[in-house]
Backbone as CSV, one residue per row, in Angstrom:
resi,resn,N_x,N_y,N_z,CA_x,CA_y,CA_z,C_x,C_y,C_z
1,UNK,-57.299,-14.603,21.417,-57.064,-14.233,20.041,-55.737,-14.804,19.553
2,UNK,-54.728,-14.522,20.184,-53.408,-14.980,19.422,-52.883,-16.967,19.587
3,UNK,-54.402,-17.352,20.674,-54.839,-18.878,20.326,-55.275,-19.231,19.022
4,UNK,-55.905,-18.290,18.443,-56.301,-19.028,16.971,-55.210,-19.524,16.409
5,UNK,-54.164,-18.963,15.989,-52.751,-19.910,15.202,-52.611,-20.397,15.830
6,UNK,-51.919,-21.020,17.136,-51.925,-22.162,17.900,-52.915,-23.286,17.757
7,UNK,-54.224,-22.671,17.623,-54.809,-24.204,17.883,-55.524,-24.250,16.225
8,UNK,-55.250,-23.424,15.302,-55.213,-23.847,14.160,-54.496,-25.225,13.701
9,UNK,-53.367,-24.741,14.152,-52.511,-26.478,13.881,-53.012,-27.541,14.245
10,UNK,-54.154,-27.441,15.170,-54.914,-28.800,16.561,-55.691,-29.227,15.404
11,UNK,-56.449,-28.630,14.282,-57.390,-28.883,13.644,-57.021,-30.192,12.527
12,UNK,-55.319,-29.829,12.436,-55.032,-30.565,11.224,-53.996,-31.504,11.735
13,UNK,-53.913,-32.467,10.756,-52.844,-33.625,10.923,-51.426,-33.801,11.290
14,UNK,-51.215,-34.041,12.187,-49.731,-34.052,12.944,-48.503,-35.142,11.668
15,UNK,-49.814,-35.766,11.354,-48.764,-37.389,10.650,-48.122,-36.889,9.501
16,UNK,-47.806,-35.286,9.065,-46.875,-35.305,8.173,-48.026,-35.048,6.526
17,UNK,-48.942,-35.420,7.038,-50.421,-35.572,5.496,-50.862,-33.751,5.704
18,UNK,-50.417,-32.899,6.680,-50.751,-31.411,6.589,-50.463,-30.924,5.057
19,UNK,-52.193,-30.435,4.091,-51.375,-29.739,2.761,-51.607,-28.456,2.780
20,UNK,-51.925,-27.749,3.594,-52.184,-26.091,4.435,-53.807,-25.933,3.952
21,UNK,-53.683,-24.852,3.625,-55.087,-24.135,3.747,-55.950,-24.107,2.404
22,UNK,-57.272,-24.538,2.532,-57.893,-25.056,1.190,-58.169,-23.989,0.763
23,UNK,-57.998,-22.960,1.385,-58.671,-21.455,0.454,-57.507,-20.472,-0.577
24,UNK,-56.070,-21.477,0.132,-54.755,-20.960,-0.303,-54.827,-21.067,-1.660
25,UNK,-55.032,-22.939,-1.575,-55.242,-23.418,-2.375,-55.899,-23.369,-3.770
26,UNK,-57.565,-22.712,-3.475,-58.424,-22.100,-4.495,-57.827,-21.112,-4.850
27,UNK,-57.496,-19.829,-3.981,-57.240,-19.153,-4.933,-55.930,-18.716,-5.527
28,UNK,-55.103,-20.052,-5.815,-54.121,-20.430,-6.679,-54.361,-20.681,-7.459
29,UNK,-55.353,-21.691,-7.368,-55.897,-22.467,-9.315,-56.867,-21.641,-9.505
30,UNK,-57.435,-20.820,-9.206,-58.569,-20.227,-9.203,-57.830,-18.189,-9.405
31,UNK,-57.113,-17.646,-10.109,-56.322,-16.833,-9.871,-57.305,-15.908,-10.416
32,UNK,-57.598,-15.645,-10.984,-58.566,-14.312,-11.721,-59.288,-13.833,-10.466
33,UNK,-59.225,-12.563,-9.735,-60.185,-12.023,-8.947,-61.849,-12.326,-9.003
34,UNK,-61.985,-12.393,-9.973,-63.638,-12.247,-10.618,-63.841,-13.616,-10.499
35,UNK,-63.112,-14.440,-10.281,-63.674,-16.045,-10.329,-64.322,-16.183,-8.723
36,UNK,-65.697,-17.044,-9.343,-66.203,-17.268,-7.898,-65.554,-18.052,-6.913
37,UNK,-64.780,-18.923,-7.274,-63.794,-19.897,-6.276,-62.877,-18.604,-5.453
38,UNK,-61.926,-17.770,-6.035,-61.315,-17.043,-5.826,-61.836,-15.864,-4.821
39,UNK,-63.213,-15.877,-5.183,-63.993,-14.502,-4.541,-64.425,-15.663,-3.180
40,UNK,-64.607,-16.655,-3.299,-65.068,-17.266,-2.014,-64.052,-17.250,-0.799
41,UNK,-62.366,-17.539,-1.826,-61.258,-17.482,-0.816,-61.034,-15.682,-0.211
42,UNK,-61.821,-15.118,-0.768,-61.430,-13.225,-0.349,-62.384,-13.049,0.431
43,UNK,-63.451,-13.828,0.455,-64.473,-13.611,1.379,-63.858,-14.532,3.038
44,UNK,-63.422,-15.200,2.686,-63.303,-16.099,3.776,-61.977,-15.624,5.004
45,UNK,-60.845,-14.717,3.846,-60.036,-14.204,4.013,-60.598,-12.227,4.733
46,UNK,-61.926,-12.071,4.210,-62.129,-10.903,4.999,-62.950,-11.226,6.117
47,UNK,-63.688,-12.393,6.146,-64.463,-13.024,7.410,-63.307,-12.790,8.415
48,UNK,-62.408,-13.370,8.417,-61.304,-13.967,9.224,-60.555,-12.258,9.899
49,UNK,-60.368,-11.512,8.923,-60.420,-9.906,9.542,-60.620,-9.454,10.429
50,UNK,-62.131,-9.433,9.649,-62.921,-9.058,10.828,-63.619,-9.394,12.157
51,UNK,-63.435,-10.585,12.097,-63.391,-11.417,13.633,-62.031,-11.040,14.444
52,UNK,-61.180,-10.542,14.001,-59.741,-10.418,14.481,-59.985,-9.044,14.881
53,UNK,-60.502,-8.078,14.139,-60.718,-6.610,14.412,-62.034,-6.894,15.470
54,UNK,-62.792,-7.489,15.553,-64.121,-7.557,16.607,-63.405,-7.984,17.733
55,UNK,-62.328,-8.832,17.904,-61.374,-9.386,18.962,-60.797,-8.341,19.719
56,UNK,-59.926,-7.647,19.036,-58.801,-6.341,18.866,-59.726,-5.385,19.776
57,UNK,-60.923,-5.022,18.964,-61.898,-4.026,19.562,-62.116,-4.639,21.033
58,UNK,-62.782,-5.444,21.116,-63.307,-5.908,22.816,-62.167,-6.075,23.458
59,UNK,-60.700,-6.304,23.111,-59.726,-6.083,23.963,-59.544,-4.958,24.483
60,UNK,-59.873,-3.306,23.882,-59.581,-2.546,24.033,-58.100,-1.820,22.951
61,UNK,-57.579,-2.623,22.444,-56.376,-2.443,21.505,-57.066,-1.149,20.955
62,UNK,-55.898,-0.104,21.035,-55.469,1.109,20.819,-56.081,0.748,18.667
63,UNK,-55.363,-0.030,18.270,-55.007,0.214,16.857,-56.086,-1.311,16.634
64,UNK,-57.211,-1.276,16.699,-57.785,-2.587,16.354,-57.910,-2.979,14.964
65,UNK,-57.793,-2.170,13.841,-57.506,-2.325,12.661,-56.152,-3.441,11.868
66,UNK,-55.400,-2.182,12.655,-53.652,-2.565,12.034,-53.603,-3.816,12.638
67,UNK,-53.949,-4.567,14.457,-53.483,-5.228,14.925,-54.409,-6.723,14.328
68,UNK,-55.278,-6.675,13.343,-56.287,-7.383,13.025,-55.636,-8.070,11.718
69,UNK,-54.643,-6.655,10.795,-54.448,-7.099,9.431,-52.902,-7.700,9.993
70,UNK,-52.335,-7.348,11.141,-51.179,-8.153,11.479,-50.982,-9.508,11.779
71,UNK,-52.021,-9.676,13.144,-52.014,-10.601,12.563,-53.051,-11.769,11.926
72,UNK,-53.586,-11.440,10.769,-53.720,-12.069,9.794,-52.651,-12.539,8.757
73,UNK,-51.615,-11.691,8.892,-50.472,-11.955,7.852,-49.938,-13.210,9.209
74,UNK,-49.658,-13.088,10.442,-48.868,-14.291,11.013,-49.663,-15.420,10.302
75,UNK,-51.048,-15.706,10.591,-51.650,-16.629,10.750,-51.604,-17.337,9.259
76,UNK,-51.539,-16.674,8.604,-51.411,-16.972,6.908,-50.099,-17.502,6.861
77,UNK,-48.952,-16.857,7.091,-47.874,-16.703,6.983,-47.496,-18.321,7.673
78,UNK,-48.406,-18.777,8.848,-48.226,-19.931,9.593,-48.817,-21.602,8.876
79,UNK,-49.655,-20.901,8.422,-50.034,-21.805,7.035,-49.279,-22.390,6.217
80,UNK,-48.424,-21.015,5.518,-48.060,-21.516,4.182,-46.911,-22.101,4.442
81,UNK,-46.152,-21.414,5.839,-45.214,-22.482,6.330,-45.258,-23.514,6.974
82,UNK,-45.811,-23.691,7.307,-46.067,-25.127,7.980,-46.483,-26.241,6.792
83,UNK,-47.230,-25.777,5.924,-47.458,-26.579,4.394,-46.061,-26.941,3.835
84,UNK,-45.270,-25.703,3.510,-43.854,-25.794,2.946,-42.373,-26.616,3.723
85,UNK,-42.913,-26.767,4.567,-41.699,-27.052,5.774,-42.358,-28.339,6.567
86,UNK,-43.740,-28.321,6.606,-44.172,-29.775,6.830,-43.651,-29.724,8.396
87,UNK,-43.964,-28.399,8.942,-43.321,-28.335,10.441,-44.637,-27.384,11.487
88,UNK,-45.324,-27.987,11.902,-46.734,-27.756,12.292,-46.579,-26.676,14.066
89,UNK,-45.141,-26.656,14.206,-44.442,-25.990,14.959,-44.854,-24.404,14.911
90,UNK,-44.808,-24.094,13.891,-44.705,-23.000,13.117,-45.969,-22.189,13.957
91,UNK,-47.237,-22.965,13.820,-48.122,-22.754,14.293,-47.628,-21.864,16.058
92,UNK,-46.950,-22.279,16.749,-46.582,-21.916,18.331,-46.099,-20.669,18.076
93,UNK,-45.021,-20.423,17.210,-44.227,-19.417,16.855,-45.462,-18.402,16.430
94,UNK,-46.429,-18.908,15.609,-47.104,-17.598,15.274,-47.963,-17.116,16.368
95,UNK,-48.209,-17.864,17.159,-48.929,-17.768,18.660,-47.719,-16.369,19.316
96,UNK,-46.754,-17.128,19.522,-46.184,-16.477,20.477,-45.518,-14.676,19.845
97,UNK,-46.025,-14.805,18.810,-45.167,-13.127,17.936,-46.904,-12.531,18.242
98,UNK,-47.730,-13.326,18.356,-49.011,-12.552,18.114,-49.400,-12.158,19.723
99,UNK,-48.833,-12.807,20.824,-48.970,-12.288,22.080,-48.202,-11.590,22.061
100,UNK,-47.181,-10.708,21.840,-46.261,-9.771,22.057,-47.209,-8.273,21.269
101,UNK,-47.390,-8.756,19.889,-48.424,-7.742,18.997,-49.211,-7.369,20.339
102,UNK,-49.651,-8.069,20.739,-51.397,-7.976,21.315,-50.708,-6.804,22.196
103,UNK,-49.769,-6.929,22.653,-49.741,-6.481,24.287,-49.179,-5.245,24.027
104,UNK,-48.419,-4.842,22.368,-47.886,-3.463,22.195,-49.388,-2.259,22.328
């Protein structure tokens, strides 16, 4: 589980051309809740949840909820920095705060 941000970064371009996450993206230009672009990025954003809470659960994690919406904020959070900072690094760091989560 706390491989997904790690090898999130594997998916995308090392050469500096990283522009983060296309769903960030939609629902930026796409800002009205009610817009279907926008509702596609909330869907994709609760997919991603709940695979994290189905994770959490088969680990046994005490709090499989909280530890699901946590880290979802790293993994986001690893995105928008690594977009902003153009430092794909970022990605390890969110790995390694999300093995410490796991193990509280």
């Amino acid at each position: 589980m706390a491989a997904y941000a790690s090898n999130a970064a594997l998916e995308h371009p090392s050469d500096g051309s990283f522009t983060g996450c296309i769903f960030h993206h939609a629902a930026s230009e796409f800002r009205p809740l009610s817009h279907p672009i926008h509702q596609a990025a909330v869907e994709h954003q609760q997919q991603l949840l709940d695979l994290l809470e189905e994770e959490a659960e088969a680990l046994g994690h005490p709090t499989p909820k909280a530890l699901a919406q946590m880290l979802l904020v790293l993994i986001e959070g690893a995105f928008t920095s690594a977009q902003i900072m153009g430092d794909l690094s970022l990605f390890d760091q969110a790995r390694n705060a999300a093995e410490i989560l796991i193990t509280l």
